[in-house]
PDB file with one MODEL, atoms N, CA, C and O in Angstrom:
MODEL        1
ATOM      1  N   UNK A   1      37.850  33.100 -46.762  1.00  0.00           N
ATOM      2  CA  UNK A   1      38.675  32.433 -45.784  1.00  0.00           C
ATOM      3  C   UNK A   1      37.967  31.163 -45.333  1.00  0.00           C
ATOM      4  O   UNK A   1      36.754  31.056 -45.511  1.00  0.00           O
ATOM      5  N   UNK A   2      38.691  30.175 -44.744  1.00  0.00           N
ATOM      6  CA  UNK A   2      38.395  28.959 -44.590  1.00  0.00           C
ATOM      7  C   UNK A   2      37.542  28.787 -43.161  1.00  0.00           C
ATOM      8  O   UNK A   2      37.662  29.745 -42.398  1.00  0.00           O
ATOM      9  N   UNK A   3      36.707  27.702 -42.709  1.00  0.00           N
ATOM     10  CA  UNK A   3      36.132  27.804 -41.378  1.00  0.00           C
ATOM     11  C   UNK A   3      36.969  26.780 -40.645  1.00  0.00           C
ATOM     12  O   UNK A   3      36.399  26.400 -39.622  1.00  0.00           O
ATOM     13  N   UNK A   4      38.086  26.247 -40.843  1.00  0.00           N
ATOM     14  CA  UNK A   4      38.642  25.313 -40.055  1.00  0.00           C
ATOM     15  C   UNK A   4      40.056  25.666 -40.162  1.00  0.00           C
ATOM     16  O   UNK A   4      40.303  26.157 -41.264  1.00  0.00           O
ATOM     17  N   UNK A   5      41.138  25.574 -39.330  1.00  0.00           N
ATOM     18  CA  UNK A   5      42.611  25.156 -39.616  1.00  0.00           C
ATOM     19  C   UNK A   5      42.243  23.481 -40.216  1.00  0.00           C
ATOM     20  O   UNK A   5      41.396  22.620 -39.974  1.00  0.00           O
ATOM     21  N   UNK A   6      43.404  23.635 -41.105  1.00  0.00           N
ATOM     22  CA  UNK A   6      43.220  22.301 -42.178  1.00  0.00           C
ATOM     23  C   UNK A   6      44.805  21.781 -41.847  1.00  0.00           C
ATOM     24  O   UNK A   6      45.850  22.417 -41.984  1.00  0.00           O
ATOM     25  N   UNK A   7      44.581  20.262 -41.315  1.00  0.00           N
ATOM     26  CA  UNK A   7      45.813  19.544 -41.048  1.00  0.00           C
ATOM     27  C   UNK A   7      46.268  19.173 -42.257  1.00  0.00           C
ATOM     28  O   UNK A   7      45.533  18.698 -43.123  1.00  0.00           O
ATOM     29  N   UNK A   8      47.956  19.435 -42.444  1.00  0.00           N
ATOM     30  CA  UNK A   8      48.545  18.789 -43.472  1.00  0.00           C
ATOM     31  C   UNK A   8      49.447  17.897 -43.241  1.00  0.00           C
ATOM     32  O   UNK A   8      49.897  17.931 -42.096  1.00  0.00           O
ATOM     33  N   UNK A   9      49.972  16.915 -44.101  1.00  0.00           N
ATOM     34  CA  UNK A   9      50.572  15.764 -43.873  1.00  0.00           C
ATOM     35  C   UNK A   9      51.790  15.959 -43.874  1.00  0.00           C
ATOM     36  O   UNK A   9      52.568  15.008 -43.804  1.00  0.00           O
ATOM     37  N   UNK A  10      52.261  17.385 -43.964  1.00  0.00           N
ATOM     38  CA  UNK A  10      53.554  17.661 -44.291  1.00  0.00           C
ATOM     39  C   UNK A  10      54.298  17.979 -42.106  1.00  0.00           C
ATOM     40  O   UNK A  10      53.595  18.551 -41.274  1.00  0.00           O
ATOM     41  N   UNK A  11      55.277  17.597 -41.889  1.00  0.00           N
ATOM     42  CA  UNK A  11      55.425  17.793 -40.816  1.00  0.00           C
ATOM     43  C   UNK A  11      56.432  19.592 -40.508  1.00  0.00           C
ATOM     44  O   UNK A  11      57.544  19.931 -40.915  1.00  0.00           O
ATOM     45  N   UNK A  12      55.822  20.047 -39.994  1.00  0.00           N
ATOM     46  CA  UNK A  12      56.301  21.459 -39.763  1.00  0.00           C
ATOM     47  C   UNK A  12      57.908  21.832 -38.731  1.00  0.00           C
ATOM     48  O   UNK A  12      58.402  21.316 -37.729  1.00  0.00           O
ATOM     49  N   UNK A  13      58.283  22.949 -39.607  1.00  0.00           N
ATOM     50  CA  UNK A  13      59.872  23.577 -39.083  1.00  0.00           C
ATOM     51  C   UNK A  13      59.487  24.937 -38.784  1.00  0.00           C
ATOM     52  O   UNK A  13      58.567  25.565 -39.307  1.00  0.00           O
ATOM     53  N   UNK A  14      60.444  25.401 -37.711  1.00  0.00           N
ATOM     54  CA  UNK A  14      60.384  26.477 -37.493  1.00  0.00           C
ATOM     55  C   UNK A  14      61.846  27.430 -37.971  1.00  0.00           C
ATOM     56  O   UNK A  14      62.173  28.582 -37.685  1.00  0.00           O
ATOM     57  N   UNK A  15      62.425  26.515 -38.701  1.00  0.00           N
ATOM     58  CA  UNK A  15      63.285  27.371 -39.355  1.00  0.00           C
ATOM     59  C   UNK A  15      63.447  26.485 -40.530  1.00  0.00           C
ATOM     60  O   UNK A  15      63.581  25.264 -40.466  1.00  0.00           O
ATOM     61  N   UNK A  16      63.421  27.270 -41.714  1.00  0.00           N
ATOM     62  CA  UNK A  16      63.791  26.877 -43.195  1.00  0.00           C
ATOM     63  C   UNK A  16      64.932  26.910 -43.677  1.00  0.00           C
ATOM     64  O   UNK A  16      65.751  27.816 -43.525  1.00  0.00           O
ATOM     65  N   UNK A  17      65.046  26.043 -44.216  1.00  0.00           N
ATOM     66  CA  UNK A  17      66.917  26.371 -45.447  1.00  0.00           C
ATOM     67  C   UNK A  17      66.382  27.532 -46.571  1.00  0.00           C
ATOM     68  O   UNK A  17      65.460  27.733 -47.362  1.00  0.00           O
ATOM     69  N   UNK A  18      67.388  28.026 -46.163  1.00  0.00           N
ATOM     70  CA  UNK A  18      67.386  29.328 -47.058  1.00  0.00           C
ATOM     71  C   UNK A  18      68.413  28.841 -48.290  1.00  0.00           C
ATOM     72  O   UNK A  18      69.466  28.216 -48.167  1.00  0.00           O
ATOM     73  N   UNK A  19      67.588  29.467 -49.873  1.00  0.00           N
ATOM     74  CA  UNK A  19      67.831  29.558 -50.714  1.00  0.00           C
ATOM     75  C   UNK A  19      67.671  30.587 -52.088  1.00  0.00           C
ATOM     76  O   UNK A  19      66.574  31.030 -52.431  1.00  0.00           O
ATOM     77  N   UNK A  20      68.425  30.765 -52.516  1.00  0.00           N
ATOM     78  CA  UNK A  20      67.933  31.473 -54.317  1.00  0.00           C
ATOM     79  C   UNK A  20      67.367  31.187 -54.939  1.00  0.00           C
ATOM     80  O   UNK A  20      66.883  32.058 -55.662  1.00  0.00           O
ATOM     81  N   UNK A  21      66.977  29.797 -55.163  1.00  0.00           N
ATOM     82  CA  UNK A  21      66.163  28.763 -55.975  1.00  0.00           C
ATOM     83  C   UNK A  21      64.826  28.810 -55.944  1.00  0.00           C
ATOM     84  O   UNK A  21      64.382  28.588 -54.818  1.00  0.00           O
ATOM     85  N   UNK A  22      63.815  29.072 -56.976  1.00  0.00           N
ATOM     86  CA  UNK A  22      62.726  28.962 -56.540  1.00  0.00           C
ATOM     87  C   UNK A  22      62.076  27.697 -56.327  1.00  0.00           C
ATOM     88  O   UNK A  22      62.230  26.966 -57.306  1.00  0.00           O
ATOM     89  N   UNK A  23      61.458  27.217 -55.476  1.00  0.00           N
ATOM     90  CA  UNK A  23      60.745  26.011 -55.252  1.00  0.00           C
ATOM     91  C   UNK A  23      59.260  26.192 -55.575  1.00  0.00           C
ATOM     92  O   UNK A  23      58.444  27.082 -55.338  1.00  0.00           O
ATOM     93  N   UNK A  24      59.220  25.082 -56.167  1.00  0.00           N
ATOM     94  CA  UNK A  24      57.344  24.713 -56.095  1.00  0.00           C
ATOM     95  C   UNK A  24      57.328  23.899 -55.601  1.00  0.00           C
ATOM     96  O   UNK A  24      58.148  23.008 -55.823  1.00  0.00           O
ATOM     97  N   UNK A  25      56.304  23.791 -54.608  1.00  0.00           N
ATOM     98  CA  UNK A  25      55.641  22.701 -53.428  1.00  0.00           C
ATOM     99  C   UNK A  25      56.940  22.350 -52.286  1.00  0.00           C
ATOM    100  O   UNK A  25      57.122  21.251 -51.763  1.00  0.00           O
ATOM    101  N   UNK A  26      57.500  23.187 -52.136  1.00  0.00           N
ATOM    102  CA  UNK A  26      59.037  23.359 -50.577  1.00  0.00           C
ATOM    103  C   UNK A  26      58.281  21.947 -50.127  1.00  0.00           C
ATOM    104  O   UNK A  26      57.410  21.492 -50.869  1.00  0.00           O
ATOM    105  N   UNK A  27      58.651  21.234 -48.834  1.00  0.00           N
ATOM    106  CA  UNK A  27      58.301  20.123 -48.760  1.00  0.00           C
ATOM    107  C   UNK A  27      59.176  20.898 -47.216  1.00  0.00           C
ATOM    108  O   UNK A  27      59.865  21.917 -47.252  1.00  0.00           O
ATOM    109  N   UNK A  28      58.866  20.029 -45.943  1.00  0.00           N
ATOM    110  CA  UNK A  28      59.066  19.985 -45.193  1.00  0.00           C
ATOM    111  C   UNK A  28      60.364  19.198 -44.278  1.00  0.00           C
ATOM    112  O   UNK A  28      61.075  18.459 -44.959  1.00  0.00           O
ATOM    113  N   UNK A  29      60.628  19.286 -43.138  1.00  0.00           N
ATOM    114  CA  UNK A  29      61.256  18.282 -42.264  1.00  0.00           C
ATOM    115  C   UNK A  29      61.071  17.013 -42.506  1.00  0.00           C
ATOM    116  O   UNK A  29      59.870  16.851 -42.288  1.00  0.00           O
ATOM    117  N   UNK A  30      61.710  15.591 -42.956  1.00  0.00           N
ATOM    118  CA  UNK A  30      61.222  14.265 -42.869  1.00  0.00           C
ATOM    119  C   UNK A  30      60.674  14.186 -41.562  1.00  0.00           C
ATOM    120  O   UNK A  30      59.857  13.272 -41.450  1.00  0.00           O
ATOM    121  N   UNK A  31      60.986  15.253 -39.944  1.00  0.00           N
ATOM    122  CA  UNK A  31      60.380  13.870 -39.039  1.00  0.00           C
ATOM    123  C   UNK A  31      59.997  15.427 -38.354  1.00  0.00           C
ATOM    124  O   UNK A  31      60.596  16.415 -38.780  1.00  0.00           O
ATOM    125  N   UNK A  32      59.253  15.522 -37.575  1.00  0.00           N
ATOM    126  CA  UNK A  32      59.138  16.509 -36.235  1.00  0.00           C
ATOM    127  C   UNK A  32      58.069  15.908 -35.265  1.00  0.00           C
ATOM    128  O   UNK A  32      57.489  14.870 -35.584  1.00  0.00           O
ATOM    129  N   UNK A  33      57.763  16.634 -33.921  1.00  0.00           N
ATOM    130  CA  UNK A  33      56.876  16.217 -33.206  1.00  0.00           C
ATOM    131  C   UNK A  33      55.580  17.395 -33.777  1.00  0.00           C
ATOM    132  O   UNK A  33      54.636  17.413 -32.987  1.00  0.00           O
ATOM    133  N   UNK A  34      55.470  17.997 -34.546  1.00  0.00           N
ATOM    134  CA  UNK A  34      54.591  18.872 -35.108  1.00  0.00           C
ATOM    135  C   UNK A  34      54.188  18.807 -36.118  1.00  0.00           C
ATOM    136  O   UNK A  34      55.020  18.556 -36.990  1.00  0.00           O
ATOM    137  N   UNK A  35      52.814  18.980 -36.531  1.00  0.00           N
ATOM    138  CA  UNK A  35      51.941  19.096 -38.363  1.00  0.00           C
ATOM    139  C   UNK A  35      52.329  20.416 -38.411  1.00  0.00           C
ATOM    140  O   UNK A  35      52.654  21.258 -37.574  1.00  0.00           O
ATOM    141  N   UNK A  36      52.147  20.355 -40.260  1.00  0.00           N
ATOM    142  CA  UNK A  36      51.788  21.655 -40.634  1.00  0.00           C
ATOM    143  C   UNK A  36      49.698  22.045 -40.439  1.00  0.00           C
ATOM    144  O   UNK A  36      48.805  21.203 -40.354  1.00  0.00           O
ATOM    145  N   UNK A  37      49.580  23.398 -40.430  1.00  0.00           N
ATOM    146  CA  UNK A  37      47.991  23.529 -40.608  1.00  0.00           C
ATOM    147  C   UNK A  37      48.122  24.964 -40.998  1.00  0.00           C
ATOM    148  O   UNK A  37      48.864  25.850 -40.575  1.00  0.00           O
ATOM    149  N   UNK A  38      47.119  24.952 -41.998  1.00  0.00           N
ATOM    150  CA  UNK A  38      47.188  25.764 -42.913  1.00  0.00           C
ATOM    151  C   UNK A  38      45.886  26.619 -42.918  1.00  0.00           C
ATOM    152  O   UNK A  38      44.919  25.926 -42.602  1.00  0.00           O
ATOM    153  N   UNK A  39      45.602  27.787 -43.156  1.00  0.00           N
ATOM    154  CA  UNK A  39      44.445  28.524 -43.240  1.00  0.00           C
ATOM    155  C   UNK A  39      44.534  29.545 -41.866  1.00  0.00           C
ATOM    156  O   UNK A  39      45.409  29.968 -41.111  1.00  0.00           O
ATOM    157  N   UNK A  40      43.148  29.655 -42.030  1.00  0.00           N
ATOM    158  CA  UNK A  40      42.938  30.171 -40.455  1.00  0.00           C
ATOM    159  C   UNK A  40      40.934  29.262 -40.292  1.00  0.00           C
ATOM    160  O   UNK A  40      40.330  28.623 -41.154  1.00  0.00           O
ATOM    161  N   UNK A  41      40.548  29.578 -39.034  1.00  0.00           N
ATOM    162  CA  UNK A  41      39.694  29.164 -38.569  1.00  0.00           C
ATOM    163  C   UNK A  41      38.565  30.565 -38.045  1.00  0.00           C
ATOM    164  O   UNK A  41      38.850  31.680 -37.609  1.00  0.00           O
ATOM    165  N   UNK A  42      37.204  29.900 -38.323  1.00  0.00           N
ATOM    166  CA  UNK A  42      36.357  30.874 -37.849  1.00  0.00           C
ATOM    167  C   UNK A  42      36.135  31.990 -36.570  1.00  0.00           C
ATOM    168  O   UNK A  42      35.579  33.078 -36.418  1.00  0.00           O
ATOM    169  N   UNK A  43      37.087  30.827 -35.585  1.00  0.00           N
ATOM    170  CA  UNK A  43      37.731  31.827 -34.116  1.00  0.00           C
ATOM    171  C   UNK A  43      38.524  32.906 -34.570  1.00  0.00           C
ATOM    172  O   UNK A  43      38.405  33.997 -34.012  1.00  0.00           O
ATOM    173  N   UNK A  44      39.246  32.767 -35.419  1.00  0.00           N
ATOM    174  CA  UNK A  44      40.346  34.075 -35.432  1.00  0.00           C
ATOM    175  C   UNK A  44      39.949  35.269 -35.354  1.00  0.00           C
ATOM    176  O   UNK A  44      38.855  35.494 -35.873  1.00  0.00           O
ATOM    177  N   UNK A  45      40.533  36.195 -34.825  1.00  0.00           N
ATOM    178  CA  UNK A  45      40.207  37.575 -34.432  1.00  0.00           C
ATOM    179  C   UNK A  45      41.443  37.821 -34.600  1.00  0.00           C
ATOM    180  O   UNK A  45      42.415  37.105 -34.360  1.00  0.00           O
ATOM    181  N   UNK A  46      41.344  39.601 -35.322  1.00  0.00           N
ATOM    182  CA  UNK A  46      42.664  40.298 -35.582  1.00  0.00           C
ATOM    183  C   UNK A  46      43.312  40.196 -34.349  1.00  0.00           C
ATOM    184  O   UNK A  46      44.405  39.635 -34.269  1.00  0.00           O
ATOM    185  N   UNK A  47      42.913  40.541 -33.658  1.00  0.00           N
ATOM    186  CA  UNK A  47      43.864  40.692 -31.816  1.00  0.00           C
ATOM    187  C   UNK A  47      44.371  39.211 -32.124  1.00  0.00           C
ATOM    188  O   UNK A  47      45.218  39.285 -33.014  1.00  0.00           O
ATOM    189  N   UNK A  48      44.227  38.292 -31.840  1.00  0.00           N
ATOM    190  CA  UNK A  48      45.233  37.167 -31.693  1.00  0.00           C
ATOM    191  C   UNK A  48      45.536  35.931 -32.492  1.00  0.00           C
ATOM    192  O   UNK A  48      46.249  35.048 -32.015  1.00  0.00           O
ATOM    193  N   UNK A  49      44.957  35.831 -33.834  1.00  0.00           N
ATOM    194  CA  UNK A  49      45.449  35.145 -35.012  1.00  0.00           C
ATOM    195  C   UNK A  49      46.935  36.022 -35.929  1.00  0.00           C
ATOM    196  O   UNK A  49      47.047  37.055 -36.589  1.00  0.00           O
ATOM    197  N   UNK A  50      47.689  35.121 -35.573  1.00  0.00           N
ATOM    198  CA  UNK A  50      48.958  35.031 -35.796  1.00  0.00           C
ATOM    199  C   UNK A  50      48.965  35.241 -37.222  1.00  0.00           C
ATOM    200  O   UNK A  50      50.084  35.658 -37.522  1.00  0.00           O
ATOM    201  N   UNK A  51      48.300  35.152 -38.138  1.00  0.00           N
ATOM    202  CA  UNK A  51      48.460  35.687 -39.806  1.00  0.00           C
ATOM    203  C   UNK A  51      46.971  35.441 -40.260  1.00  0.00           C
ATOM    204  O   UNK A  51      46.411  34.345 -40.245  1.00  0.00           O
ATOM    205  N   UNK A  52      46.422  36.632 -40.665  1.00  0.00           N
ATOM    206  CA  UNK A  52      44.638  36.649 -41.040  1.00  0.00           C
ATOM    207  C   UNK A  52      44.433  36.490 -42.073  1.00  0.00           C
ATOM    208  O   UNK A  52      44.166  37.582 -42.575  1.00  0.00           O
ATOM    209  N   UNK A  53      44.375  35.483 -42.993  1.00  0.00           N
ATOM    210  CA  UNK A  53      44.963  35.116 -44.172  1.00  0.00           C
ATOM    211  C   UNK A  53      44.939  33.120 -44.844  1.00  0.00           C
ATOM    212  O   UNK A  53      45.308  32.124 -44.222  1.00  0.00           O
ATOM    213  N   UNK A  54      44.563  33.180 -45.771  1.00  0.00           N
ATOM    214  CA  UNK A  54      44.400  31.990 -46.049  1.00  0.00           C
ATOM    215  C   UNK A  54      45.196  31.228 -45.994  1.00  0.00           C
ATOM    216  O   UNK A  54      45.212  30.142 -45.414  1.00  0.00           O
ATOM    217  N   UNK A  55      46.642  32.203 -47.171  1.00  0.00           N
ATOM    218  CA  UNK A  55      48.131  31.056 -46.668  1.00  0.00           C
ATOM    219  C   UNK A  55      48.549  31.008 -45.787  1.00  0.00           C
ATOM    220  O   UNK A  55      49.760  30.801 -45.864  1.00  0.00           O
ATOM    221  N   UNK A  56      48.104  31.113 -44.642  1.00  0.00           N
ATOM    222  CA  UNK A  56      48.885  30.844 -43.283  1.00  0.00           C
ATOM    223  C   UNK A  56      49.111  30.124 -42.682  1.00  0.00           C
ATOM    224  O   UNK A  56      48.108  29.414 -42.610  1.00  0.00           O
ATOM    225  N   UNK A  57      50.036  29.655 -41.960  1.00  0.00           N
ATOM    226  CA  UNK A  57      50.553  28.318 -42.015  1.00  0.00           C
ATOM    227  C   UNK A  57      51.029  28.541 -40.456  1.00  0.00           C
ATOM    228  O   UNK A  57      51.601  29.474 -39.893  1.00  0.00           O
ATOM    229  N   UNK A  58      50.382  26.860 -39.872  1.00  0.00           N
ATOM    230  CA  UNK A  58      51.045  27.183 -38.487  1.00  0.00           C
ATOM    231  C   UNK A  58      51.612  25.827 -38.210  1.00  0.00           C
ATOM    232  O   UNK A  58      51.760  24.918 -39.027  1.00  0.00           O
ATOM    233  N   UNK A  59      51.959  25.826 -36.723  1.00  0.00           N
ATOM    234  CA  UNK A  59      52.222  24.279 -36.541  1.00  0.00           C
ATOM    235  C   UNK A  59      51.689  23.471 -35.120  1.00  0.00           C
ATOM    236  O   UNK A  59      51.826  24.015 -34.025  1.00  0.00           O
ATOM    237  N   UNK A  60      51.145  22.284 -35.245  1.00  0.00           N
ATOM    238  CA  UNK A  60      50.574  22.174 -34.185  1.00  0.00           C
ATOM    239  C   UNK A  60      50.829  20.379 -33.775  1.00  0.00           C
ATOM    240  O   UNK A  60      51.251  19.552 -34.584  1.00  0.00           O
ATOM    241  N   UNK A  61      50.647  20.241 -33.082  1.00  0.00           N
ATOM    242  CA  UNK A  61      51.106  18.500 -32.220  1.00  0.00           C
ATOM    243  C   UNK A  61      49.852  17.928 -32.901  1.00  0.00           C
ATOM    244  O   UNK A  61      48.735  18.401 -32.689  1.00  0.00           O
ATOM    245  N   UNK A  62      50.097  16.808 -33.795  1.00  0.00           N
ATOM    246  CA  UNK A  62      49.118  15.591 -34.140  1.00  0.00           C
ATOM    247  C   UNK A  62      48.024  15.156 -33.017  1.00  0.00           C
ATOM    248  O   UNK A  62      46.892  14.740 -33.265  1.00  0.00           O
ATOM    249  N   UNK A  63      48.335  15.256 -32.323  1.00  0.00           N
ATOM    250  CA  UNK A  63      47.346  14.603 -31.158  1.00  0.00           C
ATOM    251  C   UNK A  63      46.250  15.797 -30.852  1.00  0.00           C
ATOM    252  O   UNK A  63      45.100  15.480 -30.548  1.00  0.00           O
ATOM    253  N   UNK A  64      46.652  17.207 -30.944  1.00  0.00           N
ATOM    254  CA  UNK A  64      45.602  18.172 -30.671  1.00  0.00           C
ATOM    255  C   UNK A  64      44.242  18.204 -31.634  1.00  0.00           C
ATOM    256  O   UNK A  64      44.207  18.221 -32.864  1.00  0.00           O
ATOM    257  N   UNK A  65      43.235  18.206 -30.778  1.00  0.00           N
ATOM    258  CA  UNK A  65      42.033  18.735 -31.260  1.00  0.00           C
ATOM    259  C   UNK A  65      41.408  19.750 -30.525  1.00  0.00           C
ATOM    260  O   UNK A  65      41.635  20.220 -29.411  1.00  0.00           O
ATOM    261  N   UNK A  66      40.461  20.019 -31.501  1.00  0.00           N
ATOM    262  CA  UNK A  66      39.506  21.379 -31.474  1.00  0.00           C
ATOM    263  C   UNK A  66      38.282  21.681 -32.178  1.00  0.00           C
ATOM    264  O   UNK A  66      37.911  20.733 -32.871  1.00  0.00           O
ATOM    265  N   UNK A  67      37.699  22.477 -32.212  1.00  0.00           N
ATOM    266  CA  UNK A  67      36.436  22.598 -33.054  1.00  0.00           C
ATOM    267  C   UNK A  67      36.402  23.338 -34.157  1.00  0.00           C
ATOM    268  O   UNK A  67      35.494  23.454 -34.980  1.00  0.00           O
ATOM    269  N   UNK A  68      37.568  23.883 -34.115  1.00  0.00           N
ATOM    270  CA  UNK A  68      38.075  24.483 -35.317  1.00  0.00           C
ATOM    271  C   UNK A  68      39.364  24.256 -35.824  1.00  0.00           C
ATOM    272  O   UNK A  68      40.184  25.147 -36.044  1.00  0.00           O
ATOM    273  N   UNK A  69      39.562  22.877 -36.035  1.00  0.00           N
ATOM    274  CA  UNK A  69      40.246  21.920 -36.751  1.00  0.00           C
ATOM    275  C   UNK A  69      40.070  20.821 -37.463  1.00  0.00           C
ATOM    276  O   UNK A  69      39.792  19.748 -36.929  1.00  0.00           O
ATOM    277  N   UNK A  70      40.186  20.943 -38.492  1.00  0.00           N
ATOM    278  CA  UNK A  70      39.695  19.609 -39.625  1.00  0.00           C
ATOM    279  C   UNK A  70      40.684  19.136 -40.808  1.00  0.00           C
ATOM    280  O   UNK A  70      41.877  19.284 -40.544  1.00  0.00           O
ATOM    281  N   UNK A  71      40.382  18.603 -42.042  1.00  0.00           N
ATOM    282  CA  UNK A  71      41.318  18.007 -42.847  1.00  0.00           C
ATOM    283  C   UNK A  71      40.838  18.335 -44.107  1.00  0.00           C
ATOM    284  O   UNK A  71      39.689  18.774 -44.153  1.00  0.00           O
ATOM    285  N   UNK A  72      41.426  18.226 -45.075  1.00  0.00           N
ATOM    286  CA  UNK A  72      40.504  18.148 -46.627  1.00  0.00           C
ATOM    287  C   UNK A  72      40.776  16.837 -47.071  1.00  0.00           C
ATOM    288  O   UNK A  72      41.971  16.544 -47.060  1.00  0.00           O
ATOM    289  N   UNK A  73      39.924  15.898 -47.490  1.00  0.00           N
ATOM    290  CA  UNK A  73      40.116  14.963 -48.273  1.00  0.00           C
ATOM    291  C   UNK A  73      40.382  15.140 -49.515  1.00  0.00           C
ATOM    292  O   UNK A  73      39.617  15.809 -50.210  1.00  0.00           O
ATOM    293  N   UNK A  74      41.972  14.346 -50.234  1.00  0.00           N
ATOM    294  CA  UNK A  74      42.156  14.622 -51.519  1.00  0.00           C
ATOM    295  C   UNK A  74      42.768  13.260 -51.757  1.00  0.00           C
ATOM    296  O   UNK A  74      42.885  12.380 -50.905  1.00  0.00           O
ATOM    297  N   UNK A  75      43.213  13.183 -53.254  1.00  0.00           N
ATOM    298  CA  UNK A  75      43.851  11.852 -53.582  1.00  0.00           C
ATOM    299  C   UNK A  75      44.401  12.270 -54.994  1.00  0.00           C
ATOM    300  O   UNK A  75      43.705  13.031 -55.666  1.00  0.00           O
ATOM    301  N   UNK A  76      45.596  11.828 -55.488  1.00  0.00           N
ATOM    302  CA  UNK A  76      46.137  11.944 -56.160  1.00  0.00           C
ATOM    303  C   UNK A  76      45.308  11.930 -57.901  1.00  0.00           C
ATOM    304  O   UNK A  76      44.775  10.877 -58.250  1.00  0.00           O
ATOM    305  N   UNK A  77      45.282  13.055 -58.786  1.00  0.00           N
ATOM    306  CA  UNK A  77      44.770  12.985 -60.004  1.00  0.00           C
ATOM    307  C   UNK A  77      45.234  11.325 -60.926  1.00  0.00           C
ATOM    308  O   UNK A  77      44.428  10.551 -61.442  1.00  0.00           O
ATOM    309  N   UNK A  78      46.030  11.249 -60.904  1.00  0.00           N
ATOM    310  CA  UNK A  78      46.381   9.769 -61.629  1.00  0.00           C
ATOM    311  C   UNK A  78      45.978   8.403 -61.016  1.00  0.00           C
ATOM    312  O   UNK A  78      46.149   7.241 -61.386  1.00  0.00           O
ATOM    313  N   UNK A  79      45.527   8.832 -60.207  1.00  0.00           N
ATOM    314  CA  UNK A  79      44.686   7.400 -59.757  1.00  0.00           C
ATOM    315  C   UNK A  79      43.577   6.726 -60.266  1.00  0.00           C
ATOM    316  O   UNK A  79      42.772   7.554 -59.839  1.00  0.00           O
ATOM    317  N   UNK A  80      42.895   5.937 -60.805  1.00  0.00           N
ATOM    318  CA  UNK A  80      42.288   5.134 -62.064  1.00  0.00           C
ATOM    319  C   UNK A  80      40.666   5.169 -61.146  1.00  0.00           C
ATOM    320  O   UNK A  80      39.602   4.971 -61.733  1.00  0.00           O
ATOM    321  N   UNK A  81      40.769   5.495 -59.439  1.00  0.00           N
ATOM    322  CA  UNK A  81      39.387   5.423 -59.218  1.00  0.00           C
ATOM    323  C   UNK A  81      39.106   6.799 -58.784  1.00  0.00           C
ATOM    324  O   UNK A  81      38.482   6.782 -57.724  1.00  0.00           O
ATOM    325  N   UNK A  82      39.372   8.141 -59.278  1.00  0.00           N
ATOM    326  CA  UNK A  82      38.816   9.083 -59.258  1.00  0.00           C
ATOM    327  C   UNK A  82      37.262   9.072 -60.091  1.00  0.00           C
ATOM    328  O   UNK A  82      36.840   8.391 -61.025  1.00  0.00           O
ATOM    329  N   UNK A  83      36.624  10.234 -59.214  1.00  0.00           N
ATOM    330  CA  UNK A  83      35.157  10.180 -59.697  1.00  0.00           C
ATOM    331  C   UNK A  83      34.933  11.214 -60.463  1.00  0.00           C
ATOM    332  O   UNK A  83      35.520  12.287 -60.604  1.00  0.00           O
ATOM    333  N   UNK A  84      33.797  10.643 -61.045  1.00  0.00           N
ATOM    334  CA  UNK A  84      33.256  11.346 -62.285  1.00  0.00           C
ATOM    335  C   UNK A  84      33.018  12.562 -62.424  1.00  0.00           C
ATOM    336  O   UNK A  84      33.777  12.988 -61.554  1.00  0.00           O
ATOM    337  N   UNK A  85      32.492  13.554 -62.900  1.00  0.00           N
ATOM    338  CA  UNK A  85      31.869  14.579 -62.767  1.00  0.00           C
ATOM    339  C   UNK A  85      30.470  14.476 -63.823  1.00  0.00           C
ATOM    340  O   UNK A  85      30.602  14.228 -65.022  1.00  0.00           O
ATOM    341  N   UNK A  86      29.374  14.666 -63.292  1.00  0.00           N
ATOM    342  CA  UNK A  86      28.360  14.294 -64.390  1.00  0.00           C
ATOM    343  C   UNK A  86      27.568  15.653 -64.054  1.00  0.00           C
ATOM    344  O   UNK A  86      26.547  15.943 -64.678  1.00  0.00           O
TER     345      UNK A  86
ENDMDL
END
């Protein structure tokens, strides 16, 4: 399990369109006042973490911080200045 909730760029719903279709990578709301954040954080305790579990997914206001909140840096594979591996 992860030591941080990890902010994602995707903006979070609390209700989904329901479908039959399977999706890869569902994609979110274009606009909300809320992120998605994903994981859980080293605070969690069974008593009051809401899903104990890696895919877990919550939602929280852009402006909040904490000490157990952070980001992953990534960048798209087709980009010409990815780094090496040596």
């Amino acid at each position: 399990m992860g030591n941080v909730w990890e902010w994602c760029a995707e903006w979070w719903a609390t209700a989904h369109p329901r479908t039959t279709v399977d999706r890869v990578n569902p994609t979110g709301p274009c606009h909300s006042t809320v992120r998605v954040m994903r994981g859980r954080s080293y605070l969690c305790h069974a008593c009051y973490c809401n899903r104990y579990r890696v895919a877990a997914r919550t939602g929280n206001s852009p402006d909040c911080t904490g000490g157990d909140t952070g980001f992953r840096r990534a960048w798209a594979l087709h980009t010409r200045c990815a780094p090496t591996v040596t």
